[in-house]
Rosetta silent file (secondary structure, phi, psi, omega in degrees, C-alpha in Angstrom):
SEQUENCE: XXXXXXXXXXXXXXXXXXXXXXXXXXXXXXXXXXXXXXXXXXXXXXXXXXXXXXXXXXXXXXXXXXXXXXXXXXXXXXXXXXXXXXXXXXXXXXXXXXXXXXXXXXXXXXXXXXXXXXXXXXXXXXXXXXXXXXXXXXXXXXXXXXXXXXXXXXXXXXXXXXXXXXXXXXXXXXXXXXXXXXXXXXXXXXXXXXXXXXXXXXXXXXXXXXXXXXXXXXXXXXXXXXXXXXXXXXXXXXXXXXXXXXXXXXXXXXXXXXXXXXXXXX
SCORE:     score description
SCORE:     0.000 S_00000001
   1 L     0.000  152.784 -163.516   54.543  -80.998  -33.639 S_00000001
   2 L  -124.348  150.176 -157.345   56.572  -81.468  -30.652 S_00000001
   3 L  -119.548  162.826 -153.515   55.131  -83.035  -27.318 S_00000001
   4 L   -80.654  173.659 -175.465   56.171  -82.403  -23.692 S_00000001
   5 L   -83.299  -10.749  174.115   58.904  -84.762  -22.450 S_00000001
   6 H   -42.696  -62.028 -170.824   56.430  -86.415  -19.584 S_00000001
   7 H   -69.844   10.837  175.429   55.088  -88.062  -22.704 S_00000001
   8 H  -103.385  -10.113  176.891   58.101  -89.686  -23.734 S_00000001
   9 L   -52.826  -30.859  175.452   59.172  -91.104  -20.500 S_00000001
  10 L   -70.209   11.884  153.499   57.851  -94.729  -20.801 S_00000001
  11 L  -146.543  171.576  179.497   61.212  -95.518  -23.279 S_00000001
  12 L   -84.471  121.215 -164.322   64.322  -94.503  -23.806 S_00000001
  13 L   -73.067  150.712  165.843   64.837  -91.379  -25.583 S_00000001
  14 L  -144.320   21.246  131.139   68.619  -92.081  -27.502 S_00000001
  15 L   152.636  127.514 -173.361   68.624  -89.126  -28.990 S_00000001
  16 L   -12.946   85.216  172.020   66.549  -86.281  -31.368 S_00000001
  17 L  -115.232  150.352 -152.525   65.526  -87.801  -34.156 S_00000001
  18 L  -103.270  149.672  177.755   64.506  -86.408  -37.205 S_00000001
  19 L  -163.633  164.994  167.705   61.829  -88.194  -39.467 S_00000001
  20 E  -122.368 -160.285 -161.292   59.004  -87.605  -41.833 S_00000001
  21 E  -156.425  119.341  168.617   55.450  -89.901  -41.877 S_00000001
  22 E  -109.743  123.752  179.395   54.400  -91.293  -45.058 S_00000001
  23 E  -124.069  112.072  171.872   50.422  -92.335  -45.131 S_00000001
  24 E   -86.363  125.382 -155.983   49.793  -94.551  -48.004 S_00000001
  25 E  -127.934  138.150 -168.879   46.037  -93.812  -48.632 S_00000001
  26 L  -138.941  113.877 -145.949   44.544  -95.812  -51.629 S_00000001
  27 L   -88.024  -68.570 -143.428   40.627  -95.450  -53.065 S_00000001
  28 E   -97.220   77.878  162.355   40.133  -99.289  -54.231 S_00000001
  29 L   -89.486  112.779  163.199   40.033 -101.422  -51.263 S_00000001
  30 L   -25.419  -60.236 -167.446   38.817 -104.590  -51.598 S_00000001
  31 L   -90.272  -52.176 -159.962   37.262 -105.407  -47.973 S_00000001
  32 L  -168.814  115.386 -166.881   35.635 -101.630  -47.998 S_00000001
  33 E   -85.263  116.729  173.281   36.015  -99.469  -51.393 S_00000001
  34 L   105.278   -3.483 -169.056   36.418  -95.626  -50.569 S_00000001
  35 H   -21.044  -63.220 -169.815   38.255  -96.486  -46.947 S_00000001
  36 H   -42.154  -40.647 -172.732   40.465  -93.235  -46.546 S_00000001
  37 H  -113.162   45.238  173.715   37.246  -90.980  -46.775 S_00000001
  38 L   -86.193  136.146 -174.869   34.605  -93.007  -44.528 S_00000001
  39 E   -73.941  101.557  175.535   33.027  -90.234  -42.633 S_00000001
  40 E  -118.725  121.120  143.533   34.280  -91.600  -38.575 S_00000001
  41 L    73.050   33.619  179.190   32.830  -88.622  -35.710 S_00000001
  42 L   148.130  -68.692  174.160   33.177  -86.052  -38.554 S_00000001
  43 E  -145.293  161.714  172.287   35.695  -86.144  -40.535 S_00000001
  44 E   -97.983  167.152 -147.131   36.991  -88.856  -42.948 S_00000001
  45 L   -40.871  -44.179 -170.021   39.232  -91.509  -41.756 S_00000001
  46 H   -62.833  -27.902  172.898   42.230  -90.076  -43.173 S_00000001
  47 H   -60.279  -65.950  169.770   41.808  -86.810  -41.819 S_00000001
  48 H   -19.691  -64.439 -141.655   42.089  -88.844  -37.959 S_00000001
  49 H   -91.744  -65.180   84.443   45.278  -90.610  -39.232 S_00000001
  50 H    80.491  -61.560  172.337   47.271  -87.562  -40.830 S_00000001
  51 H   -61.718  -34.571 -168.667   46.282  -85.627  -37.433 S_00000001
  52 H   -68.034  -77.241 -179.709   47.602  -88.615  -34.791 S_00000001
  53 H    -6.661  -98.807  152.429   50.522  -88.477  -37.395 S_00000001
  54 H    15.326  -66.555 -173.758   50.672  -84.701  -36.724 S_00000001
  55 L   -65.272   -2.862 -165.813   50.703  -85.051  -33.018 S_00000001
  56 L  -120.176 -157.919 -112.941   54.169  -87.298  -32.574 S_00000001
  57 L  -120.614    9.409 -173.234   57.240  -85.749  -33.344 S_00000001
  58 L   -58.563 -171.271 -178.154   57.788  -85.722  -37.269 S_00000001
  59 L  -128.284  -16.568  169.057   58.818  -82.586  -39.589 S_00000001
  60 L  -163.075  117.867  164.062   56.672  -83.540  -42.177 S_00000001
  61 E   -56.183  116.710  172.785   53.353  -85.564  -42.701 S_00000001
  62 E  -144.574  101.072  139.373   52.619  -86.446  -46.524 S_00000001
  63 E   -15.373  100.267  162.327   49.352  -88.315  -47.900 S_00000001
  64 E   -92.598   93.048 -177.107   50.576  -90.799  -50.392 S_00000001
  65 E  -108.064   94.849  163.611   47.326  -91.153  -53.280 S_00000001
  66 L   -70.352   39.675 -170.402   46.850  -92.265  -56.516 S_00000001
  67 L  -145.974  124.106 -169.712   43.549  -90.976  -56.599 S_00000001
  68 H   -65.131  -21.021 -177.443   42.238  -87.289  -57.361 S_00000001
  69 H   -75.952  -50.246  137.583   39.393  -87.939  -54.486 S_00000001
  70 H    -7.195  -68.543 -178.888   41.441  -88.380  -51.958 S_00000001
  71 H   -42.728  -53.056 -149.610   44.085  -86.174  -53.082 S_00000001
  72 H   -89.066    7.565  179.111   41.399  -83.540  -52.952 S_00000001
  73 H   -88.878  -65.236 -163.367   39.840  -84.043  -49.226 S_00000001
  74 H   -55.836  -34.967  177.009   43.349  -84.465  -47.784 S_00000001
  75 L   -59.365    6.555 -168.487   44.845  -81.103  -49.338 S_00000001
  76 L   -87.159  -18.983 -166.114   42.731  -79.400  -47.006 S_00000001
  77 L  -146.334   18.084  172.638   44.835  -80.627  -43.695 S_00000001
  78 L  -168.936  158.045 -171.552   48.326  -82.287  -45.389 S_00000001
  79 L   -90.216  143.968 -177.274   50.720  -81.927  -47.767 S_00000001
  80 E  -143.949  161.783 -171.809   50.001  -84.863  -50.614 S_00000001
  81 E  -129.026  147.033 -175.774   52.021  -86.358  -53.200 S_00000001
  82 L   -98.497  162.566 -173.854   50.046  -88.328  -56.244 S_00000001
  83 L  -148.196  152.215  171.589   51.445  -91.566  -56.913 S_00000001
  84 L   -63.224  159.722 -168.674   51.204  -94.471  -59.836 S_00000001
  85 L   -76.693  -43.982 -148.629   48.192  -96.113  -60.221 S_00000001
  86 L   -98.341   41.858 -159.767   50.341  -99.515  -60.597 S_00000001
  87 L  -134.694   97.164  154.282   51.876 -100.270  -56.987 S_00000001
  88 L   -24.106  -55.982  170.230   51.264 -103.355  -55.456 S_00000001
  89 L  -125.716  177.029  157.415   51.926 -102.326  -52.195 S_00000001
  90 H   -58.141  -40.417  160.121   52.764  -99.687  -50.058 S_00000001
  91 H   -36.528  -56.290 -166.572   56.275 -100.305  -49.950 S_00000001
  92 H   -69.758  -31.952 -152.347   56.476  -99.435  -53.907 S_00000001
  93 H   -95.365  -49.699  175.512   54.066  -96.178  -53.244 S_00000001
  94 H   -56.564  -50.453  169.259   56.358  -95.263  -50.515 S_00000001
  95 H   -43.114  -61.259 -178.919   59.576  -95.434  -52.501 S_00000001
  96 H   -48.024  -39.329 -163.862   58.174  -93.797  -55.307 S_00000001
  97 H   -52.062  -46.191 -175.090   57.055  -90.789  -52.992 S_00000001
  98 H   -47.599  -43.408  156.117   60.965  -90.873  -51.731 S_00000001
  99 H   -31.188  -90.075  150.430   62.025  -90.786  -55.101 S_00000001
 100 H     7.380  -89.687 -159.218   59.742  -87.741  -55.988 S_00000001
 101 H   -73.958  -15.524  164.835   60.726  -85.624  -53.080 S_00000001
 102 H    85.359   31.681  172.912   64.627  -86.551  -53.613 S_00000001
 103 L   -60.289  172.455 -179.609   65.141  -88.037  -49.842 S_00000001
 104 L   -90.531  136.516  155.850   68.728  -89.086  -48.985 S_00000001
 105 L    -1.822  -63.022 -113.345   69.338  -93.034  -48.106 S_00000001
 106 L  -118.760    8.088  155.974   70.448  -92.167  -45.008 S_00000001
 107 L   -75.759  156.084  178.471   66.849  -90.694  -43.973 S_00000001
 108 E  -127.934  145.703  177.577   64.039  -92.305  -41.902 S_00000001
 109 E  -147.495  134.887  169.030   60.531  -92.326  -42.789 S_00000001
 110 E   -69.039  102.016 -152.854   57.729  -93.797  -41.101 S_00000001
 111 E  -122.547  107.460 -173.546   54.930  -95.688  -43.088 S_00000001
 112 E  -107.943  104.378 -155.226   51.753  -94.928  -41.405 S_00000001
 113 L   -89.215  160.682 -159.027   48.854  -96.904  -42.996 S_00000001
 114 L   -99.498   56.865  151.684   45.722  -95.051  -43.403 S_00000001
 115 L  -115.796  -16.686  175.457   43.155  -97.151  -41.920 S_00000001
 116 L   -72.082   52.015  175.128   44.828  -96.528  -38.272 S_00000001
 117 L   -74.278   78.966  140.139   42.870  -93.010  -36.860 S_00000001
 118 L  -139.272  -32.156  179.782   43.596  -94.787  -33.140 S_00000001
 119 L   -37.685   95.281 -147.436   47.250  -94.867  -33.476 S_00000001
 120 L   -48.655  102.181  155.619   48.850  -93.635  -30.044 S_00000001
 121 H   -28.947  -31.405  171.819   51.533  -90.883  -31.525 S_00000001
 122 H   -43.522  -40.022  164.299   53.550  -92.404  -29.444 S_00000001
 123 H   -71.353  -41.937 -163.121   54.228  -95.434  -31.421 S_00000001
 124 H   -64.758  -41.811  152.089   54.879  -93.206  -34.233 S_00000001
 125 H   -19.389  -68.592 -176.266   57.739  -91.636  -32.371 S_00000001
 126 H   -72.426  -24.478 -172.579   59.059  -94.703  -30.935 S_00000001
 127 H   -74.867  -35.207 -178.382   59.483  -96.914  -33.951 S_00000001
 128 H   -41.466  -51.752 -173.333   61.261  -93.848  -35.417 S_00000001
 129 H  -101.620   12.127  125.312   63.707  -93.859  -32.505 S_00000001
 130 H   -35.907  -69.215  168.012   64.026  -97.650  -32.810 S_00000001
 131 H   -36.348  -72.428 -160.687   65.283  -97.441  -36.185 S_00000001
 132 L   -40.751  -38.193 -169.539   67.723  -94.402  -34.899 S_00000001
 133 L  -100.465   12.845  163.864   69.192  -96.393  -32.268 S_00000001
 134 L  -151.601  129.925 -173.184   70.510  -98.982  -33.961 S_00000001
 135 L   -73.441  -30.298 -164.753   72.825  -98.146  -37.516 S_00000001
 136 L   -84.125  -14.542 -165.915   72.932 -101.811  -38.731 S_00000001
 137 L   -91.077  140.429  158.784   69.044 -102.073  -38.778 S_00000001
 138 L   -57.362  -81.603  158.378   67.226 -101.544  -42.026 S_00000001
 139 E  -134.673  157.942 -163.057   63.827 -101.088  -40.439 S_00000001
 140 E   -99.479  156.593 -177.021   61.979 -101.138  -37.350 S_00000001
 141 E  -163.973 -178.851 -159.100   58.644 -102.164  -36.520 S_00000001
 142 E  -132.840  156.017  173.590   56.599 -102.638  -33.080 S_00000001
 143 E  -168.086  144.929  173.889   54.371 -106.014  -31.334 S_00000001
 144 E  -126.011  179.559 -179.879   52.678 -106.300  -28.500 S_00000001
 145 E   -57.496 -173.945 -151.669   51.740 -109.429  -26.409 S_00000001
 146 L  -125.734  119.021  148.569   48.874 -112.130  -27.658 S_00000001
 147 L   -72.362  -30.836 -172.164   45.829 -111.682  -25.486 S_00000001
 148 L  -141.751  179.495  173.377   44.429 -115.138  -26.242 S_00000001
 149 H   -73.787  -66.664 -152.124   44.853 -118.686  -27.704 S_00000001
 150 H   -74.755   34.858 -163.996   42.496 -118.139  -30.253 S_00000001
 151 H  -105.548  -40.498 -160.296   44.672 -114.720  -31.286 S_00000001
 152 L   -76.772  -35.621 -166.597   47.345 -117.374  -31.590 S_00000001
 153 L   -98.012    5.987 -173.337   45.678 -119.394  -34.011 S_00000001
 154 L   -57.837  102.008  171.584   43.918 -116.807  -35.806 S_00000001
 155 L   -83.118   43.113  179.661   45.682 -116.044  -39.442 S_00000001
 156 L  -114.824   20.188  134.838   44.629 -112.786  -39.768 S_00000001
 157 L  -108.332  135.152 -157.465   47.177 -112.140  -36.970 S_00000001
 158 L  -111.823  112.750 -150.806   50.436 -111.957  -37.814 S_00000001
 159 E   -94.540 -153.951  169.061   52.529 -113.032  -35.172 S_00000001
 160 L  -169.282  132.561 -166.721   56.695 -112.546  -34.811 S_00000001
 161 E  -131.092  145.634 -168.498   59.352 -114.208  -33.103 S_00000001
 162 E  -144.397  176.096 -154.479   62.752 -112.619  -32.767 S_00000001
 163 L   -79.671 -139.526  177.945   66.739 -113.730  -31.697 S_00000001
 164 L   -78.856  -19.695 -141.336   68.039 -112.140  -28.121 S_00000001
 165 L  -108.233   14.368 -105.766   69.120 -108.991  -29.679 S_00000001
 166 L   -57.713   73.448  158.619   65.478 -108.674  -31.108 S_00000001
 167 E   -66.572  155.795  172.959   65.998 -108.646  -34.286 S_00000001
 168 E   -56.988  155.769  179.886   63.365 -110.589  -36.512 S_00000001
 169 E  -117.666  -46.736 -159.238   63.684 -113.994  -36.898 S_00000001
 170 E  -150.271  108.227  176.212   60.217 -114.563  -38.501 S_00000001
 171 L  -114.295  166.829 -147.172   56.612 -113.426  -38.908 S_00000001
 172 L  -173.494  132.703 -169.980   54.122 -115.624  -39.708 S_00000001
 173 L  -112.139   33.862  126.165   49.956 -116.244  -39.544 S_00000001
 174 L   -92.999 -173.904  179.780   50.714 -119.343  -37.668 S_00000001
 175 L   -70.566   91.244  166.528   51.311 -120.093  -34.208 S_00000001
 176 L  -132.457  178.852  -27.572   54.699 -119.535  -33.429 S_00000001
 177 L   -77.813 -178.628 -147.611   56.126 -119.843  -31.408 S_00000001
 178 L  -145.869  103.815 -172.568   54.162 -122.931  -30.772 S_00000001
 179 L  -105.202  119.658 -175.868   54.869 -124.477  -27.759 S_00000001
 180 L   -73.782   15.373  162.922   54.826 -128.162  -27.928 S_00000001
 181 L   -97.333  -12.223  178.387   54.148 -129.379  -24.439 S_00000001
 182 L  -143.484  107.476  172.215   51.189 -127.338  -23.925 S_00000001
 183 L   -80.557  135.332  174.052   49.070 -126.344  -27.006 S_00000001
 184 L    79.106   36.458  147.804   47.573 -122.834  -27.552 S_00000001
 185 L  -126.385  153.756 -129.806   49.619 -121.460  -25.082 S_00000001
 186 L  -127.625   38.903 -148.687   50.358 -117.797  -26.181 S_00000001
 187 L   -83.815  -34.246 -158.088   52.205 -116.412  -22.834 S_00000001
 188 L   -96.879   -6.454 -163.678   55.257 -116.017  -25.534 S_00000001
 189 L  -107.237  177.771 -159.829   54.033 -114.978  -28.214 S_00000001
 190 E  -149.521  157.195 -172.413   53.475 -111.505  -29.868 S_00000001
 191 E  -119.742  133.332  166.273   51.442 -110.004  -32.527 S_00000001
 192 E   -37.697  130.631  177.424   52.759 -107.708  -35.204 S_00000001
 193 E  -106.296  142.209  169.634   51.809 -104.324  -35.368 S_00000001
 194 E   -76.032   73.060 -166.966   51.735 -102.798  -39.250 S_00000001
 195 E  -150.005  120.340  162.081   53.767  -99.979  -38.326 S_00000001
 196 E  -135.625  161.967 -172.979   57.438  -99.114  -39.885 S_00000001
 197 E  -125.817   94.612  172.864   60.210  -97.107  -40.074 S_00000001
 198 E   -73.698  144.417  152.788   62.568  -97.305  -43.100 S_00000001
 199 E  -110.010  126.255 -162.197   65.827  -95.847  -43.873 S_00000001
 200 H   -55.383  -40.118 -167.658   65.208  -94.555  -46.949 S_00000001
 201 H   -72.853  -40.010 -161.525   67.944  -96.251  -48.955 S_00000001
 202 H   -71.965  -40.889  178.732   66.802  -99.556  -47.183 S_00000001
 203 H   -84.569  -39.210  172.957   63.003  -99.122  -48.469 S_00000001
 204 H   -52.574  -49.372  173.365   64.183  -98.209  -52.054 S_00000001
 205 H   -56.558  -15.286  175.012   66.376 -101.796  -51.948 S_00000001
 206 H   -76.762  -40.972 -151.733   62.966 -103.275  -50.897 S_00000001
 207 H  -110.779  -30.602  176.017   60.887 -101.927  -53.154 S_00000001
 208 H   -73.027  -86.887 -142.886   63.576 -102.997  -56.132 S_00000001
 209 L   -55.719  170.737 -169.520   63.749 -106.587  -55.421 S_00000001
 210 L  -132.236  156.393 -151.873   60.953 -109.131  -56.427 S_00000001
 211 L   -34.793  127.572  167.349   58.752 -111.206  -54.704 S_00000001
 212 L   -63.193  165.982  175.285   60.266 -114.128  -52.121 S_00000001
 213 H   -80.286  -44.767  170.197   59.103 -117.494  -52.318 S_00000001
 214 H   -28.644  -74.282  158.770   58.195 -116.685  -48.324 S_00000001
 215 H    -1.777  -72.541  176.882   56.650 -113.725  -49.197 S_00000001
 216 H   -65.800  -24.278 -126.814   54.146 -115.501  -51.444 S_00000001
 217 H  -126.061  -36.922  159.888   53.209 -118.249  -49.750 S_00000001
 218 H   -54.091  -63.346 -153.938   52.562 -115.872  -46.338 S_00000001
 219 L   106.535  -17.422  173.013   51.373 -113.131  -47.852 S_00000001
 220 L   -69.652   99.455 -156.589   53.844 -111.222  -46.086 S_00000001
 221 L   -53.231  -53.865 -129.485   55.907 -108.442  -47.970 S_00000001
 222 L   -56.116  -38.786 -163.093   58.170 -107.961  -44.453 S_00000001
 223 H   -71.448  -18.666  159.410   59.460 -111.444  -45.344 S_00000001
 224 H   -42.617  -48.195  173.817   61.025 -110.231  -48.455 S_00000001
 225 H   -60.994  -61.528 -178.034   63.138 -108.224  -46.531 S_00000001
 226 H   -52.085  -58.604 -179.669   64.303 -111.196  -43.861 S_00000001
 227 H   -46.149  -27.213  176.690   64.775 -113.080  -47.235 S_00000001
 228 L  -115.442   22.280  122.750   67.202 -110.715  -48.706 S_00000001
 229 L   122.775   -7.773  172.525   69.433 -110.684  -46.043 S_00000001
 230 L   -53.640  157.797 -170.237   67.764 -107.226  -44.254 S_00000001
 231 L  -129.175  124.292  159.830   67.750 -106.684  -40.303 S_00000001
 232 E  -113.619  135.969  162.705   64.245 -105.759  -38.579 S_00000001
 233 E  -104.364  120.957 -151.856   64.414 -104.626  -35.300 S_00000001
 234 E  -124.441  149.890 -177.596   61.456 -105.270  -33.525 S_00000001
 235 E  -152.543  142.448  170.600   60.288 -103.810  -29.627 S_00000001
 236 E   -51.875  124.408  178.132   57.218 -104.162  -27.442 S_00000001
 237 L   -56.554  100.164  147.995   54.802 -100.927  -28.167 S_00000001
 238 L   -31.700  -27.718 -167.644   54.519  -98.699  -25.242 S_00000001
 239 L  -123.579  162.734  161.478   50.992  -97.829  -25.877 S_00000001
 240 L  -110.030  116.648 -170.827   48.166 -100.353  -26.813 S_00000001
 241 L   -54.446  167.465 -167.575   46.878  -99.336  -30.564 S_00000001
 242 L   -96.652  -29.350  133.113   43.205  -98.727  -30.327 S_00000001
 243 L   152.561  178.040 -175.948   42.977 -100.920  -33.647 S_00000001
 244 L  -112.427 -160.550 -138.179   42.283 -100.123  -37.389 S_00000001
 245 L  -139.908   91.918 -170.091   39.648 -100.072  -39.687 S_00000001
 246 L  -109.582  -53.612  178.022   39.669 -103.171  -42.423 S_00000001
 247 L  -108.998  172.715 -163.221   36.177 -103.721  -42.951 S_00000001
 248 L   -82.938    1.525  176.373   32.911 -101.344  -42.511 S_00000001
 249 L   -78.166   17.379  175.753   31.963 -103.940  -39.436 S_00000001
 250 L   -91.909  -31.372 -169.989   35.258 -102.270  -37.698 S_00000001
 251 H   -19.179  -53.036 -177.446   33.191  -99.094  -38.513 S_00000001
 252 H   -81.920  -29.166  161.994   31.096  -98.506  -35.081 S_00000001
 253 H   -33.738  -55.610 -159.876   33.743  -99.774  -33.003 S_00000001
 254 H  -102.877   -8.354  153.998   36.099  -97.242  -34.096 S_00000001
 255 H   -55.252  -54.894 -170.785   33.647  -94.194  -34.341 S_00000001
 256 H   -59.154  -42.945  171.131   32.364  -94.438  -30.756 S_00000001
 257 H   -27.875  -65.094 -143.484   36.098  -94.789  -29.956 S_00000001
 258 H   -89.236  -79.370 -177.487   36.592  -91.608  -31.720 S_00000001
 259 H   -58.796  -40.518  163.950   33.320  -89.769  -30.568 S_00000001
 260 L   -65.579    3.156 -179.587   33.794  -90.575  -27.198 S_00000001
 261 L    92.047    9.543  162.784   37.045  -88.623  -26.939 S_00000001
 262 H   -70.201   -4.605  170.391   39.487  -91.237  -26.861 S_00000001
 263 H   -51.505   -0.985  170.711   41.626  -89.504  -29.810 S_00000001
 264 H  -120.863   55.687  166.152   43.616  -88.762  -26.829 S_00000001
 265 L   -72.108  139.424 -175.560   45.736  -91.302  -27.051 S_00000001
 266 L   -41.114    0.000    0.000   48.914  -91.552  -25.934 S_00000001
């Protein structure tokens, strides 16, 4: 759906770009079982992320599920593609879908995870026309600043440090960087947002290769990728995400959020 250009002014447009938005939506969640269809203000969650998805600038939205309940909420407001059962991650669920539909390499897709109904379109947009604007990167991804020390030391925040150029250097759910004359301060540091952009050939090479030693020991797929030699491009978010939805204590947070009319985020 295409938005006016006022709302594109806070970055630099470099040029039309075409993308689609892949939402990997999954039934058996650990931390909260059933995620995609918790009833937030309404509708269930997935419906929220599909529409902000909707609102930025893609040509086509698609519900990735390997689950008929899902599948069968979401056909009501998105085009959905079934998926294996057997996919570790998202990364593999995305690939397959790419597979499927018979994208080219040379395409960009967007992997918008479905616990995010607060996600500014805006972001979706912009990581897209990160990726666009530079041909050597494999995929793009977004951070914003650190609000606090104990943000820094948290590892459920995933932080990222990158060269001048910024490509990634590192992410990581310690403090880095970690400045050793004054501890826990986090003026430099930045926290990953779980938001990418692939070139399609670049997430199939991703989704082939097996597990880093990094990888494991993080928990972090993106380090597969720095391990095997891949370029993330990484840029400060224009918008500040409103946050996602990992357990049901995010639950009230991100309803009122919702019910009070803030879906109309940038």
């Amino acid at each position: 759906m295409s938005r006016s250009q006022s709302e594109h002014s806070t970055w630099p447009r470099w040029r039309a770009v075409i993308f689609r938005v892949v939402v990997p939506a999954r039934y058996a969640s650990s931390r909260l079982p059933g995620k995609p269809l918790v009833p937030l203000a309404g509708k269930p969650m997935i419906q929220w992320v599909v529409e902000r998805a909707q609102r930025s600038s893609a040509q086509q939205v698609v519900v990735a599920t390997d689950d008929e309940r899902i599948a069968r909420i979401a056909r009501a407001f998105a085009d959905v593609q079934m998926t294996s059962a057997g996919h570790p991650s998202a990364t593999d669920r995305l690939a397959e879908v790419a597979a499927i539909r018979g994208w080219r390499d040379e395409e960009l897709l967007v992997n918008l995870q479905g616990d995010e109904p607060l996600m500014p379109p805006s972001l979706i947009d912009q990581v897209a026309e990160l990726l666009a604007a530079h041909s050597s990167t494999d995929i793009a991804t977004l951070a914003v600043p650190l609000q606090s020390s104990a943000e820094l030391y948290d590892p459920n925040v995933v932080k990222v440090v990158t060269d001048l150029s910024q490509r990634a250097l590192y992410f990581s759910r310690a403090p880095i960087p970690f400045d050793r004359d004054v501890a826990g301060t986090f003026a430099h540091a930045r926290r990953h947002m779980g938001l990418y952009a692939y070139r399609v050939g670049a997430l199939k090479k991703l989704a082939a290769a097996p597990p880093s030693a990094l990888e494991e020991l993080e928990k972090l797929e993106q380090l597969r990728a720095l391990e095997h030699g891949m370029e993330i491009r990484v840029a400060l978010a224009v918008a500040i995400p409103g946050g996602d939805v990992n357990t049901a204590s995010d639950i009230p947070r991100v309803e009122a959020l919702l019910a009070a009319g803030n879906q109309s985020l940038p």
